[in-house]
C-alpha atoms as an extended CHARMM CRD file, in Angstrom:
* protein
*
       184  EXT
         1         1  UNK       CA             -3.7520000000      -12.0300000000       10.3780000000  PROA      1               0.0000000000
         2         2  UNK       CA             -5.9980000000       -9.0020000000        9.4190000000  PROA      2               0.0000000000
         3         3  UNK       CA             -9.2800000000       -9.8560000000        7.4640000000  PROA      3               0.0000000000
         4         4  UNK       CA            -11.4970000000       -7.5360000000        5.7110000000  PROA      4               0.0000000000
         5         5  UNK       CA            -14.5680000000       -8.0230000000        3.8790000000  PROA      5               0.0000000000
         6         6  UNK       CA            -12.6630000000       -8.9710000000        0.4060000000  PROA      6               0.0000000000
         7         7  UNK       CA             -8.8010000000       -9.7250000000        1.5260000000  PROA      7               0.0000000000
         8         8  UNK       CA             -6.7360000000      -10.8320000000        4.4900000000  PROA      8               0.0000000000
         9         9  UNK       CA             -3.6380000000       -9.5480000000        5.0360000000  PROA      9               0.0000000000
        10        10  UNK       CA             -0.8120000000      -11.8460000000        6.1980000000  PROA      10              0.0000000000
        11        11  UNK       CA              3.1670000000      -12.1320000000        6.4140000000  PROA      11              0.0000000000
        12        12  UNK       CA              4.8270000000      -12.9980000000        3.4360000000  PROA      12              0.0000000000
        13        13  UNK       CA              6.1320000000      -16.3140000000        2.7440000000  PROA      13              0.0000000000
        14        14  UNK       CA              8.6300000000      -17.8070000000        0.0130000000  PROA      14              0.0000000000
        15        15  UNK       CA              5.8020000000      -19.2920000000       -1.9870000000  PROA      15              0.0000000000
        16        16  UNK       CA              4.8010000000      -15.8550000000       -2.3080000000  PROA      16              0.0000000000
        17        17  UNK       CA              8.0000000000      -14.3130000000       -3.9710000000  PROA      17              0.0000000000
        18        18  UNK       CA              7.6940000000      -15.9330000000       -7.6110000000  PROA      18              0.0000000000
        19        19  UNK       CA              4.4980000000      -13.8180000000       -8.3540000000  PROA      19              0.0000000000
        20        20  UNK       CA              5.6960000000      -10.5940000000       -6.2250000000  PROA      20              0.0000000000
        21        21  UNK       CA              8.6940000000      -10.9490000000       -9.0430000000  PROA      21              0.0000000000
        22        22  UNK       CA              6.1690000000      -11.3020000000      -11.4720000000  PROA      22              0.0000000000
        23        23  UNK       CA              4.2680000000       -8.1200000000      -10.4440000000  PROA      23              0.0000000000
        24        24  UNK       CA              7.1450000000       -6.7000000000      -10.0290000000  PROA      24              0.0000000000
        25        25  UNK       CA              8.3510000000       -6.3330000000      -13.4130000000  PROA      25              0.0000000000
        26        26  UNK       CA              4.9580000000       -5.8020000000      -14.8570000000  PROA      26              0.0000000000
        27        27  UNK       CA              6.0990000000       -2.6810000000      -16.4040000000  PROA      27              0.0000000000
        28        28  UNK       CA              1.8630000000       -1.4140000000      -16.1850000000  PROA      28              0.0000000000
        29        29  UNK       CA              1.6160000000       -2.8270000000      -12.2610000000  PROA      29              0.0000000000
        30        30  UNK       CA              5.2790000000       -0.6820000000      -11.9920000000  PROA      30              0.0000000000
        31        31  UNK       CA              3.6340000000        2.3400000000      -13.8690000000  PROA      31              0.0000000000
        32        32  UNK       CA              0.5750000000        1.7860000000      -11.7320000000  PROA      32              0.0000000000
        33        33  UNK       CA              2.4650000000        2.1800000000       -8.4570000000  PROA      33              0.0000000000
        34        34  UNK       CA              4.0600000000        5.4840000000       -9.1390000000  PROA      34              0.0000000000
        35        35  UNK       CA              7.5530000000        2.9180000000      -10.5990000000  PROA      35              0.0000000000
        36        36  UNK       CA              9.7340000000        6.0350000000      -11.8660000000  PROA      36              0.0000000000
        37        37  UNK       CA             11.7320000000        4.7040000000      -13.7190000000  PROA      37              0.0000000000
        38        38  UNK       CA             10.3220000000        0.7930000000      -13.6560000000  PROA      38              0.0000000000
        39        39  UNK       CA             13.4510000000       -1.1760000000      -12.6760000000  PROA      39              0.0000000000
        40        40  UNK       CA             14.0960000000       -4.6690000000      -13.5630000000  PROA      40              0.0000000000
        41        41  UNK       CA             13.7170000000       -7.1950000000       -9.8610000000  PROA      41              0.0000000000
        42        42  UNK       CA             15.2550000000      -10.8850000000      -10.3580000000  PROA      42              0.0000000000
        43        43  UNK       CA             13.7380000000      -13.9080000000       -8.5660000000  PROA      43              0.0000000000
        44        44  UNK       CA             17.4840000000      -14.4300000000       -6.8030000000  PROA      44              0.0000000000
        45        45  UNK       CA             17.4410000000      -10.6940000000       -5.8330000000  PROA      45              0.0000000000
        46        46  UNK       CA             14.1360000000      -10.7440000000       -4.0710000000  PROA      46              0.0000000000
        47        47  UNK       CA             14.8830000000      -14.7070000000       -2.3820000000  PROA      47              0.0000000000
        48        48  UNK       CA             18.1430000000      -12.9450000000       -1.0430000000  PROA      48              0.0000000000
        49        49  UNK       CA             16.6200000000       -9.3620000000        0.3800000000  PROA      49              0.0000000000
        50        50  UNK       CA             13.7260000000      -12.1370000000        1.7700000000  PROA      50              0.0000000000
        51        51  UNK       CA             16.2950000000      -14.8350000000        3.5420000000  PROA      51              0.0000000000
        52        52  UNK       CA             18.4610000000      -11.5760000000        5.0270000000  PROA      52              0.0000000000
        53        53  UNK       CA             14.6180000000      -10.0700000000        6.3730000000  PROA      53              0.0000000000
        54        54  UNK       CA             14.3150000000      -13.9320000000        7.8640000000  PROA      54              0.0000000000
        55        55  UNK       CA             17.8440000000      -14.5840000000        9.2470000000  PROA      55              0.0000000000
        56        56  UNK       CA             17.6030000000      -11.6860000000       11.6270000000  PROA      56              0.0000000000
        57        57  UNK       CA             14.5800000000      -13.1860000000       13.8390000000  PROA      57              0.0000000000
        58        58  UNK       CA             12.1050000000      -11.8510000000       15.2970000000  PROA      58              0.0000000000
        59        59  UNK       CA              8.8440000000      -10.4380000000       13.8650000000  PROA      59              0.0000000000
        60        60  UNK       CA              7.7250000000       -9.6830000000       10.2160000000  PROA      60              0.0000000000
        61        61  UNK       CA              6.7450000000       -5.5470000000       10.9160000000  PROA      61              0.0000000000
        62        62  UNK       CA              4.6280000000       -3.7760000000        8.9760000000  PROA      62              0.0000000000
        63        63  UNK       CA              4.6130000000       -5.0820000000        5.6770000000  PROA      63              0.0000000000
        64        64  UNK       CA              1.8170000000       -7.6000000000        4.4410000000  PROA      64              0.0000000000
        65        65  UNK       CA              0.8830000000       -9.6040000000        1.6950000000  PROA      65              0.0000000000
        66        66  UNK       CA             -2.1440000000       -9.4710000000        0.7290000000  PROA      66              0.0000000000
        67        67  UNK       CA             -4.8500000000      -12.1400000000       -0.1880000000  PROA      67              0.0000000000
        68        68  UNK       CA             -8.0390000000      -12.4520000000       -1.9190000000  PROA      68              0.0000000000
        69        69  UNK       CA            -10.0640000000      -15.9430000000       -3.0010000000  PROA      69              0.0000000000
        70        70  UNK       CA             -7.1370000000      -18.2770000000       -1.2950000000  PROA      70              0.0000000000
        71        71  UNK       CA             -4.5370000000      -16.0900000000       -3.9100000000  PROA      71              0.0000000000
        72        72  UNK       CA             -1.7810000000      -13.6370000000       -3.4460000000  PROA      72              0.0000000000
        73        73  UNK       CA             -2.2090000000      -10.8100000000       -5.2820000000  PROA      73              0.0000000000
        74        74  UNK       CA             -0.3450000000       -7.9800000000       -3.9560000000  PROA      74              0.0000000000
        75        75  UNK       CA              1.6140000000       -6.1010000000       -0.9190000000  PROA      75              0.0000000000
        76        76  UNK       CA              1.1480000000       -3.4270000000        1.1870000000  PROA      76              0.0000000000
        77        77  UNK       CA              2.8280000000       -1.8310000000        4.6110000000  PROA      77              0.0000000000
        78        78  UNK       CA              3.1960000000        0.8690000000        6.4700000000  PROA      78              0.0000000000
        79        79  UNK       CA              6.4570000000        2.5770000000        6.8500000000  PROA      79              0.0000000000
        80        80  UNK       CA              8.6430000000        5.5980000000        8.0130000000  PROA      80              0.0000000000
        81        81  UNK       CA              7.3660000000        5.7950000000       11.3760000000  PROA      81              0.0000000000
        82        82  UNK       CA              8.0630000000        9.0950000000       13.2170000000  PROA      82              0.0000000000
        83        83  UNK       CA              7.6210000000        8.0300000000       17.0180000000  PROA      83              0.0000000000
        84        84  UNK       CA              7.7160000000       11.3060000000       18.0680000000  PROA      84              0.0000000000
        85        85  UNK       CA              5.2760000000       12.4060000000       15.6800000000  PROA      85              0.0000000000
        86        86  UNK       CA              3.0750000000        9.6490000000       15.8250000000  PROA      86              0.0000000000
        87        87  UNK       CA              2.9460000000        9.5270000000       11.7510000000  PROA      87              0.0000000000
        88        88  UNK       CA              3.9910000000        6.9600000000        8.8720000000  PROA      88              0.0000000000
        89        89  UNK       CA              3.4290000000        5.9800000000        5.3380000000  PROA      89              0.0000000000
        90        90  UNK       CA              1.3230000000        4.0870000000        3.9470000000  PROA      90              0.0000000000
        91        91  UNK       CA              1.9550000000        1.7880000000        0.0430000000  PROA      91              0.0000000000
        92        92  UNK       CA              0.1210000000       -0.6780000000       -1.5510000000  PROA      92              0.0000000000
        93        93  UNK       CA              0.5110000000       -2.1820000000       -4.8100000000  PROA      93              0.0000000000
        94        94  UNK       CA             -2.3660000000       -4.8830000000       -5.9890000000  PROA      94              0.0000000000
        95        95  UNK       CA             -0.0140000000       -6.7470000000       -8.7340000000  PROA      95              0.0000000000
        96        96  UNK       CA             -2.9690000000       -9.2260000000       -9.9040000000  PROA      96              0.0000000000
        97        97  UNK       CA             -4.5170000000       -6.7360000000      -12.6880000000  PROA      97              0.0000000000
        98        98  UNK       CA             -7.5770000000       -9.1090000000      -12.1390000000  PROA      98              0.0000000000
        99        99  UNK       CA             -8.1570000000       -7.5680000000       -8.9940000000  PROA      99              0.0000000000
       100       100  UNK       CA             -8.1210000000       -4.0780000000       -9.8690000000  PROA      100             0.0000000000
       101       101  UNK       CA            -10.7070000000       -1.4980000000      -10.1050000000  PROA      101             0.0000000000
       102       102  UNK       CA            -12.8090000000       -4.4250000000       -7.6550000000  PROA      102             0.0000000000
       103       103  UNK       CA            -12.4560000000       -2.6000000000       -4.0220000000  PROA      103             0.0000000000
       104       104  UNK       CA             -9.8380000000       -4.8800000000       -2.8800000000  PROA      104             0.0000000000
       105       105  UNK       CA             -7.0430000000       -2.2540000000       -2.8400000000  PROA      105             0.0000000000
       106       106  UNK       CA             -9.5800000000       -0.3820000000       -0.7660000000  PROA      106             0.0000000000
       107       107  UNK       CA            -10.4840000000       -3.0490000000        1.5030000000  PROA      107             0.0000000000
       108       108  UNK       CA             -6.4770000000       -3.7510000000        2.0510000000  PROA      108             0.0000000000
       109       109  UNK       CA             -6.0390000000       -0.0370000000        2.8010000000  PROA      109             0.0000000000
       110       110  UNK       CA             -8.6550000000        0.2810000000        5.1570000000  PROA      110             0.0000000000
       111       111  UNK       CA             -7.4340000000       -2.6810000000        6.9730000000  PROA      111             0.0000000000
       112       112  UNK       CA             -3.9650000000       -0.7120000000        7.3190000000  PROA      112             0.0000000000
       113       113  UNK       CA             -5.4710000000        2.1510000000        8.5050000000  PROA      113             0.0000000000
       114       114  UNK       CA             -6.9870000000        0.0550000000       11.4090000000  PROA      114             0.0000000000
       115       115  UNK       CA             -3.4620000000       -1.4200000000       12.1280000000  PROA      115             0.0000000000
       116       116  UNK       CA             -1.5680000000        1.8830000000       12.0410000000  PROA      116             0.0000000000
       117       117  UNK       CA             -4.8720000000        3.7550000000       14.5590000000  PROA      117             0.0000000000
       118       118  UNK       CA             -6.0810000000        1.2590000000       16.5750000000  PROA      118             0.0000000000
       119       119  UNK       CA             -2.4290000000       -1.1800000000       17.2500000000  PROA      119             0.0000000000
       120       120  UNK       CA              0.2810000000        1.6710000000       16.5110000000  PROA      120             0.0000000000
       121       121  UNK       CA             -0.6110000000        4.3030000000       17.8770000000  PROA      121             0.0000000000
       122       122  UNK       CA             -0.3430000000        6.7140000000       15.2060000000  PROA      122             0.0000000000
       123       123  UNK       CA             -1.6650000000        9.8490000000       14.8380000000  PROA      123             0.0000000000
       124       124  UNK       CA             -1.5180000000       10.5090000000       11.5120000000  PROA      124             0.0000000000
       125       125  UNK       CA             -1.2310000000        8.0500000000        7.8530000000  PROA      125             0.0000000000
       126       126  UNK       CA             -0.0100000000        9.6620000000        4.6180000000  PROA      126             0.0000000000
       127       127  UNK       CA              1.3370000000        8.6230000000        1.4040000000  PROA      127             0.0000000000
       128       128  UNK       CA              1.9180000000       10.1880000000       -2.2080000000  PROA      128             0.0000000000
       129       129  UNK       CA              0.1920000000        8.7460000000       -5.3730000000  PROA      129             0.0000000000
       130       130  UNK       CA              1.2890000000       10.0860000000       -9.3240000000  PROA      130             0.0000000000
       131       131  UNK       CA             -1.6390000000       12.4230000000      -10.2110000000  PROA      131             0.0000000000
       132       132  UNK       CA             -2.6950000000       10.8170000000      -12.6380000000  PROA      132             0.0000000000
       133       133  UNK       CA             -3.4740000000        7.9300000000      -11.3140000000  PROA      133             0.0000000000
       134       134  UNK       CA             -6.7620000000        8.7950000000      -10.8040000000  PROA      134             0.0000000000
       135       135  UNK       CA             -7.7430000000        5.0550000000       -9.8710000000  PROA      135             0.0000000000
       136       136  UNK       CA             -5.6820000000        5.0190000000       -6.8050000000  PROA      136             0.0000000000
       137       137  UNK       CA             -6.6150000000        8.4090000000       -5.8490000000  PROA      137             0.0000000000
       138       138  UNK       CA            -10.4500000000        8.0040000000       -5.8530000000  PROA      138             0.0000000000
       139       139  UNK       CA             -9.8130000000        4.5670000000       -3.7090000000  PROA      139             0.0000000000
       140       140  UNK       CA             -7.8230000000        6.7000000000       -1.0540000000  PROA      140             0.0000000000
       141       141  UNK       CA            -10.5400000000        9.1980000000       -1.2370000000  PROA      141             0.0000000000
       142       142  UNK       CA            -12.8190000000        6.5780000000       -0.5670000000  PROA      142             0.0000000000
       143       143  UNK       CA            -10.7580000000        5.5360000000        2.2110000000  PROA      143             0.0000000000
       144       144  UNK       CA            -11.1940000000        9.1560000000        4.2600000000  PROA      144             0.0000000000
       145       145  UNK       CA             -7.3200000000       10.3760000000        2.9340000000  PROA      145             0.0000000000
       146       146  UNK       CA             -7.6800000000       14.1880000000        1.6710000000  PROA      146             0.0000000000
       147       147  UNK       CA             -5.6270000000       15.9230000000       -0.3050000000  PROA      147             0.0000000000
       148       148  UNK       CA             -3.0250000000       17.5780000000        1.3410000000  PROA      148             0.0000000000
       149       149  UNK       CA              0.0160000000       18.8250000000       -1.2150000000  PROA      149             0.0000000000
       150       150  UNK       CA              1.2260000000       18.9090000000       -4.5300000000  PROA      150             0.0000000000
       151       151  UNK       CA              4.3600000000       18.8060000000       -6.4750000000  PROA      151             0.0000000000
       152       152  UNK       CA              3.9200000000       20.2280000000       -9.7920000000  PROA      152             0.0000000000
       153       153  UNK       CA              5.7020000000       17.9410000000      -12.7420000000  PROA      153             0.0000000000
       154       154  UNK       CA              7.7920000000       16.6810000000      -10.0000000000  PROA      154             0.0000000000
       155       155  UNK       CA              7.7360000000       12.6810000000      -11.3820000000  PROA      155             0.0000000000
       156       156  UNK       CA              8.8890000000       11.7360000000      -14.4290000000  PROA      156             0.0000000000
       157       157  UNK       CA              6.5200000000        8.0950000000      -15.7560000000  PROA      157             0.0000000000
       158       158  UNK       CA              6.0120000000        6.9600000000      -19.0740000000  PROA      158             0.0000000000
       159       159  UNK       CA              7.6620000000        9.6580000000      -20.6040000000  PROA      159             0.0000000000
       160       160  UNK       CA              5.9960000000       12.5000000000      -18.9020000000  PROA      160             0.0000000000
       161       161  UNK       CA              6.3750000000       14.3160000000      -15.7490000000  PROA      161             0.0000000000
       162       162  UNK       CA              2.9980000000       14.4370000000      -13.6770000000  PROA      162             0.0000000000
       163       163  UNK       CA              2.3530000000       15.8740000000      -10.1220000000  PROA      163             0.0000000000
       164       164  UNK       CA              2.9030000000       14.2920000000       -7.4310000000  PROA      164             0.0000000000
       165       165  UNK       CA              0.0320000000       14.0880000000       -4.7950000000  PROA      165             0.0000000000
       166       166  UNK       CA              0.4790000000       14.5870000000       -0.7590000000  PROA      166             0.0000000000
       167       167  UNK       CA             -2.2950000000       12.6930000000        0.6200000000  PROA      167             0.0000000000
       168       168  UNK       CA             -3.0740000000       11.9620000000        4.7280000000  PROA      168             0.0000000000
       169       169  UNK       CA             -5.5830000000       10.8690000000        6.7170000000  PROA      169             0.0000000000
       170       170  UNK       CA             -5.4570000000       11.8410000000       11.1120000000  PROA      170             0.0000000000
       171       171  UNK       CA             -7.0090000000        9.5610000000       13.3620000000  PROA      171             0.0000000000
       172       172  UNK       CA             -9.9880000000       11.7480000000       14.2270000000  PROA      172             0.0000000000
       173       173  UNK       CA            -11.2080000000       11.5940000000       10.7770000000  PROA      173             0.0000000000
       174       174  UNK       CA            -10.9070000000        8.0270000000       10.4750000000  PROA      174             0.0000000000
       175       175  UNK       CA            -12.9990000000        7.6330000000       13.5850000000  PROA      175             0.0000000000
       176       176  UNK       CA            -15.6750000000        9.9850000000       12.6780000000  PROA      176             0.0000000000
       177       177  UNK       CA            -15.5030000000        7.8350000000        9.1620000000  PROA      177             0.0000000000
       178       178  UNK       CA            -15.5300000000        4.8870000000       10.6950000000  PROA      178             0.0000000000
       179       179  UNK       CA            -18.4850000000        6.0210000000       12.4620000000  PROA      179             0.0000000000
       180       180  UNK       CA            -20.0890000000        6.8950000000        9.3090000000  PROA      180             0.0000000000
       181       181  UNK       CA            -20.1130000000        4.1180000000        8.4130000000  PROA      181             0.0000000000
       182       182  UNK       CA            -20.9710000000        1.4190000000       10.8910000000  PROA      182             0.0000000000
       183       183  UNK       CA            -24.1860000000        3.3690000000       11.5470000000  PROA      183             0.0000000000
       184       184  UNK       CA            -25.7570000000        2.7580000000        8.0410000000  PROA      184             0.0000000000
């Protein structure tokens, strides 16, 4: 549905669900995506929440699979939508560990940001990362997303607390990014 220069990002299908267990219960892709505690997922568990999603109709929303080379290798979506405030969240988790540190988280984030500015309406994308996850937090960076609060110790993962990191990016700054960077 969406393609960017490395992924596409499409609705999820059944075929998709035995790896999304997989990544899942990756207990470093859990770690990874701020997973605090990392809880078990079975296969049934995640075919039932997926045929309830299906039985009610309609369209998919705002969550995406995302692909790379023909493959699935992760999720994303945007969520909590404040209609008044023109806002939502934003979560990604890349679950193929052969894909990471590559720009394709990036590439799937940017093509979010897109959906939520240009075909949502929203004013304003945010989303919090562990602070220490300094991988994820340079690709947001990348991505135009600023700093924007912190919760001291406020996560416990992997038998530590770390912060927890506020991060948002407003429409205008997208644009002027956006900008940026179609005019090199």
């Amino acid at each position: 549905m969406l393609k960017g220069q490395q992924v596409t990002l499409r609705a999820m299908t059944r075929d998709d669900l035995d790896l999304l267990c997989q990544f899942n219960n990756d207990l470093e892709v859990e770690l990874a995506g701020g997973g605090d505690p990392p809880l078990p997922q079975s296969l049934a568990r995640l075919q039932a929440e997926y045929e309830q999603q299906i039985s009610k109709g309609g369209r998919d929303g705002t969550s995406f699979a995302i692909e790379a080379d023909g493959k699935f290798i992760g999720a994303c979506a945007l969520f909590q939508f404040d209609s008044v405030a023109r806002t939502c969240a934003l979560g990604i988790t890349i679950g193929d560990k052969a894909y990471w540190g590559r720009g394709y988280g990036r590439d799937a984030v940017n093509l979010l940001l897109e959906y939520a500015f240009v075909f949502q309406n929203i004013r304003r994308v945010y989303l919090t990362v562990n602070g220490n996850n300094e991988r994820a937090i340079r690709a947001y960076q990348g991505c135009g997303f600023v700093h924007e609060g912190r919760l001291r110790a406020h996560v416990w993962s992997n038998g530590a607390y770390v912060d927890l990191l506020y991060m948002g990016i407003l429409r205008d700054e997208w644009e002027v990014g956006r900008q940026r960077s179609t005019s090199v």
